[in-house]
py3Dmol code that shows the C-alpha trace and the ligand (Angstrom):
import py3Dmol

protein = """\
ATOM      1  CA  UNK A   1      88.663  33.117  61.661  1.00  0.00           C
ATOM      2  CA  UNK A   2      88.395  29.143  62.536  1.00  0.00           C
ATOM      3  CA  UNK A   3      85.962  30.186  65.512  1.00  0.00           C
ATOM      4  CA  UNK A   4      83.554  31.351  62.884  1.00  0.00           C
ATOM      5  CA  UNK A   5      83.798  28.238  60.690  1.00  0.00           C
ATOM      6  CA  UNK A   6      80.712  26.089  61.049  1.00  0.00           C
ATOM      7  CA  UNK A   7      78.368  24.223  58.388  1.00  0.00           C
ATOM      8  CA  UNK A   8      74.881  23.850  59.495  1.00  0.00           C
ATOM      9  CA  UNK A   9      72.461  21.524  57.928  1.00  0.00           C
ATOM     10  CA  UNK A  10      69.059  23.443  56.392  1.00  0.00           C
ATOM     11  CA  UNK A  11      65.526  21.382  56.901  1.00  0.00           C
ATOM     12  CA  UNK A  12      65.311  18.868  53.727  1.00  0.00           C
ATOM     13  CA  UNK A  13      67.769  21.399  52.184  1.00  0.00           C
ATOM     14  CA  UNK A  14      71.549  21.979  51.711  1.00  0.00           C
ATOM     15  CA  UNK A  15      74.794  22.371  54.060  1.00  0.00           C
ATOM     16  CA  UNK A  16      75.142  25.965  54.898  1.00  0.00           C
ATOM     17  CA  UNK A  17      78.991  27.080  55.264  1.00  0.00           C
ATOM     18  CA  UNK A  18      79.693  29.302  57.156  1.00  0.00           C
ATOM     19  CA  UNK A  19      83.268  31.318  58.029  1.00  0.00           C
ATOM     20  CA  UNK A  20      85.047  31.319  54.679  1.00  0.00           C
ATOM     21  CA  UNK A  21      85.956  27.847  54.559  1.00  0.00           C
ATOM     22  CA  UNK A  22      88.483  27.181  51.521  1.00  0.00           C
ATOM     23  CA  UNK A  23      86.484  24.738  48.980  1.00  0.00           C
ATOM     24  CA  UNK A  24      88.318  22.217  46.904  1.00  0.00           C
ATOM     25  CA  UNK A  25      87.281  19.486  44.076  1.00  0.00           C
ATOM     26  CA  UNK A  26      89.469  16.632  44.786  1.00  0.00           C
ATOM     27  CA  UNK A  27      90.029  13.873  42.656  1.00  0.00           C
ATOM     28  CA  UNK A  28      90.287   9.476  44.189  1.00  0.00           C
ATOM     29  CA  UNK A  29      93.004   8.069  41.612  1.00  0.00           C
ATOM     30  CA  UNK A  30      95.264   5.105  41.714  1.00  0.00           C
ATOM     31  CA  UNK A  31      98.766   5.534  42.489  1.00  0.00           C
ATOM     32  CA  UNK A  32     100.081   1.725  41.516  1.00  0.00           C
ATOM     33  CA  UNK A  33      97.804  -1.112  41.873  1.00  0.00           C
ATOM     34  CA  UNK A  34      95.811  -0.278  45.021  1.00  0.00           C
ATOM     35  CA  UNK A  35      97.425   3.100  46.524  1.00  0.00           C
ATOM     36  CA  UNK A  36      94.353   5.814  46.243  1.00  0.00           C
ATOM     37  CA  UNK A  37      95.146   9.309  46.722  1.00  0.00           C
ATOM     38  CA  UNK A  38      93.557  12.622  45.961  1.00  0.00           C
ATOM     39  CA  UNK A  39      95.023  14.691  42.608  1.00  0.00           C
ATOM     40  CA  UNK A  40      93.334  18.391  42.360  1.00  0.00           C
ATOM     41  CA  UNK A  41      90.553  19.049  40.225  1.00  0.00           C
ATOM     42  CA  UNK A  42      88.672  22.247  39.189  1.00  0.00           C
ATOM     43  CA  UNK A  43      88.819  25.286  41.168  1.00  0.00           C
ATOM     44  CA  UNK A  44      86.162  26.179  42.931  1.00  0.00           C
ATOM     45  CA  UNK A  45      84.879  29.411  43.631  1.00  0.00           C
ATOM     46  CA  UNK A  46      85.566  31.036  47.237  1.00  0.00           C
ATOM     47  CA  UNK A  47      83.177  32.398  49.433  1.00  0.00           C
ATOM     48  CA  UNK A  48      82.708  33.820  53.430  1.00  0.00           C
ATOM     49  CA  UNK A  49      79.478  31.813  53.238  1.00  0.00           C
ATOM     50  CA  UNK A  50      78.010  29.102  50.380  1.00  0.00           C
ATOM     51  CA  UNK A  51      75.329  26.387  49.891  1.00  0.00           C
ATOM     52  CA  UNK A  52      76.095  23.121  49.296  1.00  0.00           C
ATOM     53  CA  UNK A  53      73.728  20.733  47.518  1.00  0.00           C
ATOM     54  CA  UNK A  54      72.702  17.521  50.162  1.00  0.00           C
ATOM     55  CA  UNK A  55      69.916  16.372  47.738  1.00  0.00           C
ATOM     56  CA  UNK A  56      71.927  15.446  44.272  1.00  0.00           C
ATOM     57  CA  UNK A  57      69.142  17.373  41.996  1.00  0.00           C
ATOM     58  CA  UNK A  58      71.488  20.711  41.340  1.00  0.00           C
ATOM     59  CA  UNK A  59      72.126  21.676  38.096  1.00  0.00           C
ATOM     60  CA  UNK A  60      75.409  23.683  39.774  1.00  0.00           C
ATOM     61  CA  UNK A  61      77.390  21.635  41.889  1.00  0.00           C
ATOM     62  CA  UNK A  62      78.576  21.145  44.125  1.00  0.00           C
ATOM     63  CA  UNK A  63      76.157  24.284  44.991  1.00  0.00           C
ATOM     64  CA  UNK A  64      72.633  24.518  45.741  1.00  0.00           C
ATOM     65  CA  UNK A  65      70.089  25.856  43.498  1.00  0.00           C
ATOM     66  CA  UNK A  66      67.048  25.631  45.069  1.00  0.00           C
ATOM     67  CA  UNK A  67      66.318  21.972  43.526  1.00  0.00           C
ATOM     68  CA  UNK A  68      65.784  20.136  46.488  1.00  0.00           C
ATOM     69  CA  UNK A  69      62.440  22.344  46.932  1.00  0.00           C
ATOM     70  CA  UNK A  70      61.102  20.965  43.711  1.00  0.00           C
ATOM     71  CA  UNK A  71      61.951  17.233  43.776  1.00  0.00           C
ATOM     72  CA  UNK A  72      61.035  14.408  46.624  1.00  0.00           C
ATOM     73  CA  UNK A  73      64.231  14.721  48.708  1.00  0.00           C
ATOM     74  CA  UNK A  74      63.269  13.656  52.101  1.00  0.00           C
ATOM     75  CA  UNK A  75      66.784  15.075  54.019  1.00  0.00           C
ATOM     76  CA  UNK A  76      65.567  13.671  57.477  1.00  0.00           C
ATOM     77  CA  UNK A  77      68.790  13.603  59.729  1.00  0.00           C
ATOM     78  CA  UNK A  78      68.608   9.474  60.660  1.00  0.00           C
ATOM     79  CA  UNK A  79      72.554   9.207  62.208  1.00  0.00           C
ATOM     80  CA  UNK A  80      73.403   8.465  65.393  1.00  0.00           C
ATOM     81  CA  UNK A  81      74.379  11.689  67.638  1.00  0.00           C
ATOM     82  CA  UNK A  82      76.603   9.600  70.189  1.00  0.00           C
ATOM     83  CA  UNK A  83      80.089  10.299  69.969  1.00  0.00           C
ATOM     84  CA  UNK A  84      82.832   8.048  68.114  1.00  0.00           C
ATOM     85  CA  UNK A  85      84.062   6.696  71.035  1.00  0.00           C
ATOM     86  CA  UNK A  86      80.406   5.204  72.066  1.00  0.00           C
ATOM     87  CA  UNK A  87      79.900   4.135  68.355  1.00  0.00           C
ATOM     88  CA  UNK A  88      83.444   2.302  67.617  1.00  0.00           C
ATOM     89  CA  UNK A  89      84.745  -1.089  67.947  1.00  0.00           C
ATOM     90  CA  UNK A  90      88.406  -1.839  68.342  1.00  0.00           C
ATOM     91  CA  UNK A  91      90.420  -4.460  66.647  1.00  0.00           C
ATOM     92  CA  UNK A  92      93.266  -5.334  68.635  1.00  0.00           C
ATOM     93  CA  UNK A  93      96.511  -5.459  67.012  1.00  0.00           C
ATOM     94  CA  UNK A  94      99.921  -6.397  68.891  1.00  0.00           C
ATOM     95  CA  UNK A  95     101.759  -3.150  68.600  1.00  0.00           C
ATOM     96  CA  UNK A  96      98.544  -0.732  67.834  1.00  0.00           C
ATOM     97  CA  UNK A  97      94.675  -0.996  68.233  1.00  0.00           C
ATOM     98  CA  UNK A  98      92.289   0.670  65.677  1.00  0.00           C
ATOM     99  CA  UNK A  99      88.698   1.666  66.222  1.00  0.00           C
ATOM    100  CA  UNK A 100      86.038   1.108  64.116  1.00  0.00           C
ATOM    101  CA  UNK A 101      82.848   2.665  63.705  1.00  0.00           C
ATOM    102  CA  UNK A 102      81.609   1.510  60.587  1.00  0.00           C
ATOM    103  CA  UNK A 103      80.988   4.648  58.385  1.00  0.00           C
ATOM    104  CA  UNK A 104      82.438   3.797  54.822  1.00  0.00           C
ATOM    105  CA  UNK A 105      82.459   6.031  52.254  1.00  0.00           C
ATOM    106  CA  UNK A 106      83.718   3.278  49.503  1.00  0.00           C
ATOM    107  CA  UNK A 107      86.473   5.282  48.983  1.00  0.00           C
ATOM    108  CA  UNK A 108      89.626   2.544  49.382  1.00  0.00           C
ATOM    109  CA  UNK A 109      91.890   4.068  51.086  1.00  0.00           C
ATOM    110  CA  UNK A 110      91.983   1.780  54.224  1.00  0.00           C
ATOM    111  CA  UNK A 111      93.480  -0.759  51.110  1.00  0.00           C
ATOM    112  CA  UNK A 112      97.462  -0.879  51.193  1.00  0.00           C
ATOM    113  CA  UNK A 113      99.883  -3.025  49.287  1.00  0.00           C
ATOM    114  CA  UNK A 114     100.294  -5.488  51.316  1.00  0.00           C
ATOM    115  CA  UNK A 115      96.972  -5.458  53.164  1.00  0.00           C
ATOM    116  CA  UNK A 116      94.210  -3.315  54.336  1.00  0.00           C
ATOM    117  CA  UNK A 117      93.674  -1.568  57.527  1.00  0.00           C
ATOM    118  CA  UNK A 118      92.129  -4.524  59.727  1.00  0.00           C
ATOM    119  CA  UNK A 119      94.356  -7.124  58.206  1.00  0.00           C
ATOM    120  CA  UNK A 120      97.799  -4.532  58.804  1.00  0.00           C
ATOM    121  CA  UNK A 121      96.526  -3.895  62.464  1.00  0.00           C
ATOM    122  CA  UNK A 122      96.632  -7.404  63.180  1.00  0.00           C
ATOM    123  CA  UNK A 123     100.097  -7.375  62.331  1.00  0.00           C
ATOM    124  CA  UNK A 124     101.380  -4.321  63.842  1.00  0.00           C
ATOM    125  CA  UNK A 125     103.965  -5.889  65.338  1.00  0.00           C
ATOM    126  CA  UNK A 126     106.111  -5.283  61.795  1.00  0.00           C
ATOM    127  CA  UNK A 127     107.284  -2.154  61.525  1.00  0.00           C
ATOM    128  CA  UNK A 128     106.455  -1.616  57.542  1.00  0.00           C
ATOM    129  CA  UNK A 129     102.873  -3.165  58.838  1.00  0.00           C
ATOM    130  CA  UNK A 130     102.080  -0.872  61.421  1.00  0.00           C
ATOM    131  CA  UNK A 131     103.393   1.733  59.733  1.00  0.00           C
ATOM    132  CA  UNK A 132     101.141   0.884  56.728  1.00  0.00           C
ATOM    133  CA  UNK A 133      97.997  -0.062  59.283  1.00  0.00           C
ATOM    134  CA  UNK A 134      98.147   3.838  60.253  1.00  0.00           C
ATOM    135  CA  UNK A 135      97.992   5.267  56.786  1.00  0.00           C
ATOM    136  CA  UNK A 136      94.626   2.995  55.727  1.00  0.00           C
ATOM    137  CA  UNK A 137      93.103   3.768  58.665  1.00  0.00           C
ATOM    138  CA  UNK A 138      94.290   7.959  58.722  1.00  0.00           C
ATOM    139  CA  UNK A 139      93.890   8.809  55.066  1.00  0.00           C
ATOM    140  CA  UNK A 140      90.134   7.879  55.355  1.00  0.00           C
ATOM    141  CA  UNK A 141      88.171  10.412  54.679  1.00  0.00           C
ATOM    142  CA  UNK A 142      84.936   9.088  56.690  1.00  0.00           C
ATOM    143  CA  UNK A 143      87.178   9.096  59.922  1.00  0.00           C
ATOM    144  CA  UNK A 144      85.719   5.450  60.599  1.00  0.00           C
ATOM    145  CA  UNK A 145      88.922   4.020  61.448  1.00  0.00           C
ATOM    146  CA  UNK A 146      91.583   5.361  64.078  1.00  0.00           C
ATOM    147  CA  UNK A 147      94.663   3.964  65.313  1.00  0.00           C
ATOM    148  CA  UNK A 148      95.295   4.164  68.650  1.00  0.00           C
ATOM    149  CA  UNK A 149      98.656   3.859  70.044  1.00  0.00           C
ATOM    150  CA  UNK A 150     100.358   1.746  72.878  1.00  0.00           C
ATOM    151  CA  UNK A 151      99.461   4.232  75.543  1.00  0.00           C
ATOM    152  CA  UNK A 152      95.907   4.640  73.983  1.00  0.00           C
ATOM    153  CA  UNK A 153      96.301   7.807  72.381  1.00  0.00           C
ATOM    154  CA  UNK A 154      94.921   8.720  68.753  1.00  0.00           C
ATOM    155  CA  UNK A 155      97.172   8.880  65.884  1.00  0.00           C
ATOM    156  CA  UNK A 156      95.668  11.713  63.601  1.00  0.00           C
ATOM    157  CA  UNK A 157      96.742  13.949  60.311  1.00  0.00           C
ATOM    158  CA  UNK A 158      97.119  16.950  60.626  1.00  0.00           C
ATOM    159  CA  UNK A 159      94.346  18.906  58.685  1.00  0.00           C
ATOM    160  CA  UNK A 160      93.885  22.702  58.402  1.00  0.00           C
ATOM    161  CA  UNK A 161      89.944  23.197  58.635  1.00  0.00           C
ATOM    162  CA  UNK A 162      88.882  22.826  54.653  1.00  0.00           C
ATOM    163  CA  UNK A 163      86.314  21.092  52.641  1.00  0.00           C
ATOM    164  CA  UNK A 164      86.908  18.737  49.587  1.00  0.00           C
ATOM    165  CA  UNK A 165      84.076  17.953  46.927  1.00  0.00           C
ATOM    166  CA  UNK A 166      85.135  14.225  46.001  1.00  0.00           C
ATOM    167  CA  UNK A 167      84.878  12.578  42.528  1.00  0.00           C
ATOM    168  CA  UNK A 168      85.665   8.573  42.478  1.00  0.00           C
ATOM    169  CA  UNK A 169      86.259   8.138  38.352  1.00  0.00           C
ATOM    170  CA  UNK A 170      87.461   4.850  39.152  1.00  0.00           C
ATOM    171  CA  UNK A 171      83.815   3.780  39.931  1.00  0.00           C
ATOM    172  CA  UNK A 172      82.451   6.383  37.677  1.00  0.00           C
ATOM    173  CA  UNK A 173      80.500   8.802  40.049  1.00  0.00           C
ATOM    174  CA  UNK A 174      80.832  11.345  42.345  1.00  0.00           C
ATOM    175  CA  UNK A 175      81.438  10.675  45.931  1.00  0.00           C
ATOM    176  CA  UNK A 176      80.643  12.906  49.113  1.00  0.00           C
ATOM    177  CA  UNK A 177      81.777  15.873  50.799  1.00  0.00           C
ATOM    178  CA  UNK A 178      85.089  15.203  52.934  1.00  0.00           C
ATOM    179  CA  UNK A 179      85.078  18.036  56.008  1.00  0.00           C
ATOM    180  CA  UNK A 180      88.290  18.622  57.171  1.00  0.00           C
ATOM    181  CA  UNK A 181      90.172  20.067  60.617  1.00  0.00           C
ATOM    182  CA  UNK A 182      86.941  20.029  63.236  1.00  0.00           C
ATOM    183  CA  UNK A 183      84.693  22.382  61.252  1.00  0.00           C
ATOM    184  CA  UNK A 184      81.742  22.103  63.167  1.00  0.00           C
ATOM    185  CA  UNK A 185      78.364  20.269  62.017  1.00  0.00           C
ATOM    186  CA  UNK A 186      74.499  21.594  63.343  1.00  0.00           C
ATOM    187  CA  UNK A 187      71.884  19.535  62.351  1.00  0.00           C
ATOM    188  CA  UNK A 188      68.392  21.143  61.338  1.00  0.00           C
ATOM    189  CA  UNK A 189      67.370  20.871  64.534  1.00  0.00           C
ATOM    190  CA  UNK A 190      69.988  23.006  65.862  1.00  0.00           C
ATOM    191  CA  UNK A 191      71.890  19.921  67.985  1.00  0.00           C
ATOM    192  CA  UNK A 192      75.591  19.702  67.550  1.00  0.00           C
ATOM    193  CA  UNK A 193      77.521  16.449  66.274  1.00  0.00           C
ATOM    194  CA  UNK A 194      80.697  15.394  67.666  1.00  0.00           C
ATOM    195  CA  UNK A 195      83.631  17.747  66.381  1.00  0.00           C
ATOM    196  CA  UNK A 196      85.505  15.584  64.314  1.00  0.00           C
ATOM    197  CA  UNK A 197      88.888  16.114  62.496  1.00  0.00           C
ATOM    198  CA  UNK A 198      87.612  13.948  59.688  1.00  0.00           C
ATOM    199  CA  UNK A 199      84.127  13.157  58.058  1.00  0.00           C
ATOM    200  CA  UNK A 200      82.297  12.920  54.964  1.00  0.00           C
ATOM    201  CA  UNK A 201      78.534  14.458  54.251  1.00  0.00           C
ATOM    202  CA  UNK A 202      76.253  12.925  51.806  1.00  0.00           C
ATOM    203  CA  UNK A 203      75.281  15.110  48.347  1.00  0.00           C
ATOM    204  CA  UNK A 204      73.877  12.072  46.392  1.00  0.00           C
ATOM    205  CA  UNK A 205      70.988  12.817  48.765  1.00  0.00           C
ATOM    206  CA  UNK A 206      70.337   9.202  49.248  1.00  0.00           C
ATOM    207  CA  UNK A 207      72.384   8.042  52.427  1.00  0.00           C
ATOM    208  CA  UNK A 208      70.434   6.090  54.916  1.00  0.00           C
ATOM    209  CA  UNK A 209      73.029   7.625  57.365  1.00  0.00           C
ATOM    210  CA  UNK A 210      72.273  11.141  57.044  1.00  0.00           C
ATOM    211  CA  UNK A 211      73.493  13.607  56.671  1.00  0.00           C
ATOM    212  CA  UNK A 212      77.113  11.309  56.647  1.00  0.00           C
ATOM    213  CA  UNK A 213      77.754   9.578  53.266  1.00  0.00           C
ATOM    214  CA  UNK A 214      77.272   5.947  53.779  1.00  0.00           C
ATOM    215  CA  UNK A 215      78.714   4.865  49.820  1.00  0.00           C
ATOM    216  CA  UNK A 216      75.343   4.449  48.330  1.00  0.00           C
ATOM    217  CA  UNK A 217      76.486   7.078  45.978  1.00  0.00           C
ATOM    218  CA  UNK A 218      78.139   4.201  44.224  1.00  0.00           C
ATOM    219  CA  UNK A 219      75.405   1.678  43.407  1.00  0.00           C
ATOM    220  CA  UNK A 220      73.245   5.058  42.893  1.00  0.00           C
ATOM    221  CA  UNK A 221      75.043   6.029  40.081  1.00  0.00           C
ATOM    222  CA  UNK A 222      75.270   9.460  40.970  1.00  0.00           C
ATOM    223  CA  UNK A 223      77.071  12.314  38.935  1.00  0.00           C
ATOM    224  CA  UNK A 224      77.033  15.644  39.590  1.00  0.00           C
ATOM    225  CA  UNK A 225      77.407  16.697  35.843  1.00  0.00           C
ATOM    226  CA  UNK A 226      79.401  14.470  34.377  1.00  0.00           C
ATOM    227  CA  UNK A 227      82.073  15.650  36.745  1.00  0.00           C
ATOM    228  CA  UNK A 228      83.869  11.645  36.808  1.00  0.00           C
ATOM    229  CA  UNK A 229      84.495  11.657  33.409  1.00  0.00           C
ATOM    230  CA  UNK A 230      85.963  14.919  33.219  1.00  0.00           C
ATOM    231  CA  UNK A 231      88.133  13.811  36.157  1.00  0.00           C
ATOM    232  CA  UNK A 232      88.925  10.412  34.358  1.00  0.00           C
ATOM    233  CA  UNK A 233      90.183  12.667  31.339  1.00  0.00           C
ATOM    234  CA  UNK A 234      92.222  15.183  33.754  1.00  0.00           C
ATOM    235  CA  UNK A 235      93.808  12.054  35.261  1.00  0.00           C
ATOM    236  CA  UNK A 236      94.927  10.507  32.178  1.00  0.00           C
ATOM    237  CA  UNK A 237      96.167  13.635  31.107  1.00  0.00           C
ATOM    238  CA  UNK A 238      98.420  14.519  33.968  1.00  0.00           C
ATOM    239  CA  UNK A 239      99.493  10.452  33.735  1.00  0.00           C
ATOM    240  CA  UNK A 240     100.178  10.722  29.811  1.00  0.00           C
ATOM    241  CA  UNK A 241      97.851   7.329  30.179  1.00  0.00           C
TER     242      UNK A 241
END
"""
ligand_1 = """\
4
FES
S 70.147 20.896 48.402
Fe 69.459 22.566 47.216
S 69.638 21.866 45.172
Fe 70.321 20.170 46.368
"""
view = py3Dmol.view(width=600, height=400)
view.addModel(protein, "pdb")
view.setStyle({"model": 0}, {"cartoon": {"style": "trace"}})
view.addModel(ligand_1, "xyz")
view.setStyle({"model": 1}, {"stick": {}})
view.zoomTo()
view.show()
């Protein structure tokens, strides 16, 4: 079934999924003082093949509804097509090396008690450091960062192919879509972009990275139906906070 997975991007319209490809809501929370990580939300519905809004304007999301044919979203694909490797710069750390390639989603999770991911890299050569420097730059979604060890080989988690619709309550909006496990991306034009194991797609519709989320959703404001504060209430629930 993973040969058949693929999401292809539709001319100033939405991400087609293809290949059953399970769909998730998941929710950025704070574990402590700066750990993020994802809680569930909602359940989504399941489906061989589904629609997912890239312009923001749907009245069903994370789904398309035809909006984007009716307001002034201009989905023109403006991100680079060269491969991470071309894109990234590495910070050199003493026991690991971490490449960079500057996609952010404003998610937080490269932030870690005691540092964030450049900052821990730097420091690799303590074990708790390093150790810490690999988990800020793997539990990215946006696959910007990725450590690299001694010998120069990637350090990756291990993802099944799957798609997550993210909500950021802290910042009170809705973030992007975080693909999964090398699920293949076509643009409109029918090109392929690097195969990735990690990587998150615009849906605010206002990235000037598209179709990748570049964290404009944030000073955008943009909620997909009050979605954050749901989440906020879910979280505080589960937390008895
Ligand atoms: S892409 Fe169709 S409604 Fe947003």
């Amino acid at each position: 079934m993973r040969e058949k997975m693929k999401i292809t991007i539709l001319e100033n319209g939405p991400y087609l999924v293809e290949g059953n490809v399970p769909l998730a809501e998941k929710i950025n929370v704070l574990q402590g003082r700066r750990l993020h990580r994802f809680i569930d939300g909602r359940p989504l519905p399941q489906a061989e093949t589904y629609r997912l809004c890239r312009c923001g304007l749907s009245k069903t999301p994370p789904f398309c509804d035809g909006a984007h044919a009716h307001g002034d979203f201009d989905g023109t694909e403006t991100a680079s097509v060269k491969s991470y490797r071309e894109r990234a710069k590495a910070v050199e750390g003493p026991e690991l090396t971490m490449l960079d390639d500057g996609r952010c989603a404003l998610s937080k999770f490269c932030h870690r008690q005691k540092g964030n991911a450049w900052t821990l890299t730097l420091t690799s050569n303590f074990e708790d450091c390093r150790d810490e420097a690999i988990h800020a730059a793997c539990d990215c979604p946006t696959g910007r960062l990725t450590p690299l060890d001694q010998d120069g080989n990637e350090i990756e988690n291990n993802y099944q192919p799957s798609i997550d619709i993210m909500q950021e309550p802290l910042v009170g909006v809705s973030g992007g879509i975080f693909v999964k496990g090398g699920i293949p991306l076509f643009s409109a034009s029918g090109k392929i972009y690097e195969t990735r194991n990690r990587y998150v797609l615009c849906r605010c519709g206002k990235s000037y990275n598209k179709p990748f989320c570049d964290g404009i959703h944030v000073s955008a404001g943009f909620l997909d139906q009050g979605r954050p504060e749901k989440a906020k209430r879910l979280f505080r629930k589960k937390n008895n906070v």
